[in-house]
C-alpha positions as CSV (number, residue, x, y, z in Angstrom):
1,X,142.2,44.7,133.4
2,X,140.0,44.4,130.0
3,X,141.2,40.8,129.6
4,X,140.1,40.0,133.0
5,X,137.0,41.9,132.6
6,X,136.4,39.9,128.9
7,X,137.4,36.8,130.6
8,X,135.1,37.1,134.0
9,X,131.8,38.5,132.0
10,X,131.7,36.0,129.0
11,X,134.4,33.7,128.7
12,X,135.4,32.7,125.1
13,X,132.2,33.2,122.6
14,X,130.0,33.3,125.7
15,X,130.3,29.7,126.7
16,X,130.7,27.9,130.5
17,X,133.7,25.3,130.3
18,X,133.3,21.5,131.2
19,X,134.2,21.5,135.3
20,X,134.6,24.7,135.7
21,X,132.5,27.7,134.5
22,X,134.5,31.7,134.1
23,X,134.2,33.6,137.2
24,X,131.2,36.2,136.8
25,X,131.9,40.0,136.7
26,X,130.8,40.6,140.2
27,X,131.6,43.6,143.0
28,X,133.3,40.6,145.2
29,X,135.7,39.8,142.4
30,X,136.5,42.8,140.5
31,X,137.9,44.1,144.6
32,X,139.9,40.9,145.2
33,X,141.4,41.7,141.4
34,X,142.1,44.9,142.3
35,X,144.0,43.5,145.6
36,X,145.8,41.4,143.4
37,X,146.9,43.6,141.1
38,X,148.3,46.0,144.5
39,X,150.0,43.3,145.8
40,X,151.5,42.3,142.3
41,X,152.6,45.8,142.0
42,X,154.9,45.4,145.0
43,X,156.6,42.8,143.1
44,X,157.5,45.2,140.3
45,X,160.3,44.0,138.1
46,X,162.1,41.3,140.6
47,X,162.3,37.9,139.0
48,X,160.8,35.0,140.6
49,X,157.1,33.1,140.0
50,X,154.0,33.7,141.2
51,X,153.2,30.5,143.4
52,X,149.7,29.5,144.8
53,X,148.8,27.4,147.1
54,X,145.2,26.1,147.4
55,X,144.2,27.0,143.4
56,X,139.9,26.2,144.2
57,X,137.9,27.1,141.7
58,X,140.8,29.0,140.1
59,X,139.4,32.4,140.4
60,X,141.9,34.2,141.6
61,X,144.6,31.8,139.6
62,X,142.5,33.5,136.4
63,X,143.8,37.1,138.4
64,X,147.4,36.1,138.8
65,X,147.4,34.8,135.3
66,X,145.7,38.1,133.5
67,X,148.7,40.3,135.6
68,X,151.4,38.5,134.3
69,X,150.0,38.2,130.7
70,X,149.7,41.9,130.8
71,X,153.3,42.4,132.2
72,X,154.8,41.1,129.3
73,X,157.6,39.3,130.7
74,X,158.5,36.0,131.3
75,X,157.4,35.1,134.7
76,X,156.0,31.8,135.6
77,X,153.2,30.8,137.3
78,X,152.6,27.9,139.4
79,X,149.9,26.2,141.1
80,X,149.5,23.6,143.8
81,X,146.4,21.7,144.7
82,X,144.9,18.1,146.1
83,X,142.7,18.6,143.2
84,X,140.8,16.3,145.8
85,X,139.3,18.3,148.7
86,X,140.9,19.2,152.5
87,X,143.2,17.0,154.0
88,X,142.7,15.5,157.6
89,X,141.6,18.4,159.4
90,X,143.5,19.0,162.7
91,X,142.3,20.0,166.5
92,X,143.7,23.9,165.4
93,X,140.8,24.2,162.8
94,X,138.2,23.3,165.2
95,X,135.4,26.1,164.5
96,X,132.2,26.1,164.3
97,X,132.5,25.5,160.2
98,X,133.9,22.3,161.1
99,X,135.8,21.6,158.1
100,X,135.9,18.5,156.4
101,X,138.7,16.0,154.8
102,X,137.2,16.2,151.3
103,X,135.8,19.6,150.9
104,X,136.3,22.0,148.0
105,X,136.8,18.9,145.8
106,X,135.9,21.1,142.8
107,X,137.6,20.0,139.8
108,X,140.7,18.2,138.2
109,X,143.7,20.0,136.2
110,X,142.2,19.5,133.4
111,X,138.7,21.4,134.4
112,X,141.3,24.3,135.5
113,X,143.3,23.9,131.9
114,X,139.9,24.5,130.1
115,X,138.4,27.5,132.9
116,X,141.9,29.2,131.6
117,X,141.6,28.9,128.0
118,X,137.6,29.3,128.5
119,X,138.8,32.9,129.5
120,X,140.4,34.4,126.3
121,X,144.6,32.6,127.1
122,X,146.0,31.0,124.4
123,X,146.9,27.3,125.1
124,X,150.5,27.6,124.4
125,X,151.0,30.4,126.6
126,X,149.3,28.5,129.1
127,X,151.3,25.5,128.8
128,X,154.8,27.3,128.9
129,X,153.6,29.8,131.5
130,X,151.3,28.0,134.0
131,X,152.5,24.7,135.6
132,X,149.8,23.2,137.9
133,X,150.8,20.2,140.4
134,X,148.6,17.8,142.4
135,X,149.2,16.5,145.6
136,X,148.6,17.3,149.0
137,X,151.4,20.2,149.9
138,X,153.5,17.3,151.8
139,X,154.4,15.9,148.6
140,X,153.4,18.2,145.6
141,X,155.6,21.2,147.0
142,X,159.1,19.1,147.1
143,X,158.2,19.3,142.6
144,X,158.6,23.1,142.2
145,X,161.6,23.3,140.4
146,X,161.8,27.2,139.9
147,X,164.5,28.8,141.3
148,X,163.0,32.1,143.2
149,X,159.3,33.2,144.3
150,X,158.3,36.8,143.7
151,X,154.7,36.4,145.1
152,X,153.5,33.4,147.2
153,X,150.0,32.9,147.6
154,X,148.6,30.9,150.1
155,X,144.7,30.3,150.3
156,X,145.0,27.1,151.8
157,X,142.8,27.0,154.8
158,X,144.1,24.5,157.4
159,X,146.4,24.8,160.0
160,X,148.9,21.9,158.7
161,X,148.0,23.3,154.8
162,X,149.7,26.4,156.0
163,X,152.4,25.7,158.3
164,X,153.7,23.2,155.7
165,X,153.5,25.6,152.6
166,X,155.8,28.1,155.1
167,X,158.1,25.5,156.2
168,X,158.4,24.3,152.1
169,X,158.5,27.8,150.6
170,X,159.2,30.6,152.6
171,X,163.0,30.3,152.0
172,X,162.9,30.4,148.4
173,X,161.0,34.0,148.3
174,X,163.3,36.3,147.0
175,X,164.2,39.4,149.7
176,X,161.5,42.2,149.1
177,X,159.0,39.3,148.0
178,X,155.3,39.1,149.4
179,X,153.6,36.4,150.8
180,X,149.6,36.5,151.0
181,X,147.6,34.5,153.3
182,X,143.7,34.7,152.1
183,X,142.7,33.5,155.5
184,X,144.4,35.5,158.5
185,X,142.1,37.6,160.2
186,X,139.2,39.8,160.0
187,X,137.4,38.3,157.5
188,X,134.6,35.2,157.2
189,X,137.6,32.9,156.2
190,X,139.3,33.6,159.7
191,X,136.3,32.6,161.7
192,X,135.5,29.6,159.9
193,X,139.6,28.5,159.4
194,X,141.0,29.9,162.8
195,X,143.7,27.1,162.0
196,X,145.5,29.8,159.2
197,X,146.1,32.4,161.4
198,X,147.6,30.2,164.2
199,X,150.0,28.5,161.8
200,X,150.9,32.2,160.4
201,X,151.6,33.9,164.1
202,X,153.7,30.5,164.8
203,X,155.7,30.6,161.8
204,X,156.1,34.0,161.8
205,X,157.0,34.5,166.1
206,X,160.6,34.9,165.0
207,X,161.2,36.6,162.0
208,X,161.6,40.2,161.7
209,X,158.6,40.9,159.6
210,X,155.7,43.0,159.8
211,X,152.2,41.6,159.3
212,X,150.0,44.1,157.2
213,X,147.0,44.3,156.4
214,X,145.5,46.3,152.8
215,X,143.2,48.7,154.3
216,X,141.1,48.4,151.0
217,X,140.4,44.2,151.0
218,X,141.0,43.8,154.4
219,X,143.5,40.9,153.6
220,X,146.7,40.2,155.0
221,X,150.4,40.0,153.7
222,X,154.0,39.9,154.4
223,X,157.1,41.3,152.2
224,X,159.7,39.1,152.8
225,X,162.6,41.1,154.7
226,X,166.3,41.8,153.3
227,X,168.1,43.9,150.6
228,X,165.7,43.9,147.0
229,X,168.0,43.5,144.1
230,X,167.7,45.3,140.8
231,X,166.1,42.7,138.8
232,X,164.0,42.3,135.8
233,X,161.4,39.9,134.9
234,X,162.7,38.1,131.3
């Protein structure tokens, strides 16, 4: 938590990086860390990545990165991204947002690269820890080359975003794993991406899982279903 708190209030010496500037030390972002770190907690020791989908402005990236520097262990951490804005919006993201092909076309890899080192990580830990991939899911998904997912984290906003990263991913989450969906329900996000939650309820119609919500964020998640190994991270 005090590398995240060094890394949201100043960045390294104080300064704003090229593309991207540190996430400020707000209310808003110090709660969603907090979320993180719960739902990071539920991963415990298992081995497997942390995998998100939809990395933005790489705020909460920055929050997956700090837990897994802190936990001392050799998990990965991967993130997938157009790096050029929405896809084709679909007739199941219809809202009154009205999404558009091109939006949150906020920086390259290499703005994210210098936001993470702008924070206080060391570039070679970055480089050997963090892998991020551009493309839209379709075709950037088919290059994750780990072998297990601990934590999949999808804040990826369309209907198609989502029902693909599920079709792609779901079976490679380890039994006892989580998956988060930033957009679900209950929240500004569901009302202005209604298309998230439909492609969640569909995917998830039959599977034996229970949708939950943390009473605290009011976000949603799943842990994958089946028996949880005993597993450490190195």
């Amino acid at each position: 938590m005090q590398r995240l708190i060094r890394s949201i209030r100043l960045g390294r010496h104080g300064k704003k990086c090229v593309g991207l500037s540190t996430p400020p030390l707000t209310f808003a972002n110090a709660a969603r860390f907090l979320y993180q770190q719960r739902l990071f907690g539920r991963i415990g020791p298992m081995n497997g990545d942390v995998v998100e989908c939809g990395v933005g402005r790489g705020v909460t990236l920055l929050m997956w990165a700090t837990l897994c520097h802190e936990e001392k262990g050799e998990r990965r951490i991967w993130g997938f991204d157009s790096f050029e804005g929405f896809p084709d919006p679909t007739a199941e993201d219809d809202s009154e947002r009205k999404p558009q092909k091109g939006e949150w076309n906020v920086g390259t890899i290499r703005d994210m690269h210098k936001m993470l080192v702008n924070a206080g990580f060391a570039d070679l830990w970055l480089r050997t820890r963090v892998t991020l991939v551009k493309g839209f899911f379709k075709e950037s998904l088919a290059k994750y080359t780990g072998d297990k997912i601990a934590l999949l984290h999808i804040d990826a906003d369309l209907y198609q975003s989502y029902k693909t990263v599920l079709e792609e991913l779901y079976d490679k989450v380890q039994p006892g794993g989580v998956i988060a969906f930033d957009e679900y329900m209950g929240s500004f996000e569901h009302h202005g991406f209604p298309g998230a939650k439909k492609a969640v309820d569909e995917f998830f119609a039959d599977k034996d899982v229970t949708i939950q919500r943390d009473e605290t964020f009011g976000k949603y998640f799943v842990v994958k279903p089946g028996p949880v190994a005993a597993q450490a991270t190195a």
